[in-house]
C-alpha positions in Angstrom: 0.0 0.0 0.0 0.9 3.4 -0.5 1.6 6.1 1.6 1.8 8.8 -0.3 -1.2 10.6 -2.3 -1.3 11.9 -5.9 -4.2 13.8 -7.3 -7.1 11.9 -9.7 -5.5 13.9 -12.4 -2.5 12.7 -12.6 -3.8 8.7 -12.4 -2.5 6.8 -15.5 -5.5 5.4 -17.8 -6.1 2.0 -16.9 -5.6 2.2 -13.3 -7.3 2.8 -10.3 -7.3 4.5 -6.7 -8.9 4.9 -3.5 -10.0 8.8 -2.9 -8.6 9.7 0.1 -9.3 13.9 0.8 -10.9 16.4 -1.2 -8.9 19.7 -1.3 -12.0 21.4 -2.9 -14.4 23.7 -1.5 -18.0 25.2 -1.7 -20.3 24.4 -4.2 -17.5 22.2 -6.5 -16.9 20.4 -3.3 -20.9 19.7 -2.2 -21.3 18.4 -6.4 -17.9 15.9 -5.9 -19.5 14.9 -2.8 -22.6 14.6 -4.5 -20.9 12.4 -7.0 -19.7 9.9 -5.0 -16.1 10.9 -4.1 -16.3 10.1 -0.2 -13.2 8.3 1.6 -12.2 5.4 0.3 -14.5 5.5 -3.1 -13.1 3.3 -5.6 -12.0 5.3 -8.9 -10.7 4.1 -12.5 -9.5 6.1 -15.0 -11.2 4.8 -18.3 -10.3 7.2 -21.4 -8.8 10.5 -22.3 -11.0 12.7 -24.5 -9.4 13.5 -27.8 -8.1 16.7 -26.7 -6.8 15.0 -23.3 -9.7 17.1 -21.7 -11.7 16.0 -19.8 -11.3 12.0 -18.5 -14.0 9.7 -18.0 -13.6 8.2 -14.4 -15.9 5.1 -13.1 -17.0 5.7 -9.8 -19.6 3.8 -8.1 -20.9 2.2 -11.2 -21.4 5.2 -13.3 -19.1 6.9 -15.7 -18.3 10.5 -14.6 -15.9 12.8 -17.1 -13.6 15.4 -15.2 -11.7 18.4 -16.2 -8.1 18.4 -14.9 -9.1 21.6 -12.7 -11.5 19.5 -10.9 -10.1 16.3 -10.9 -6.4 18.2 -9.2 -8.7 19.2 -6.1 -8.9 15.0 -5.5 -6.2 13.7 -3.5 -6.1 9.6 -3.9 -4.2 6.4 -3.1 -3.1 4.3 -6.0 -3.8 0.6 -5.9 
């Protein structure tokens, strides 16, 4: 196990993580919340975008695309 953190953004395709503390706040933090990013959610990044922008995550069952601006305010574990 790791013991250091990385944020979503920066998670290779293919793998996947455990979230671990969301840096966000307000509103962008109540919609990631909302979402399904609690402690210790299971996340995998699927696909980049053509552009790179945003990446389709699977969380929880459902396929969820992030910007890189949101998905840097996720701190996570790799597994």
């Amino acid at each position: 196990m790791n013991n250091y953190y990385i944020t979503l953004n920066t998670l290779p395709i293919g793998k996947k993580c455990r979230v671990k503390k969301l840096i966000s706040h307000g509103l962008l933090r109540r919609r990631l919340l909302d979402l399904g990013l609690i402690d210790d959610t299971i996340v995998e990044a699927l696909h980049k975008s053509p552009s790179g922008d945003p990446v389709a995550y699977l969380i929880r069952g459902t396929v969820i695309a992030l910007r890189s601006e949101v998905a840097s305010t996720i701190l996570v574990e790799t597994l």
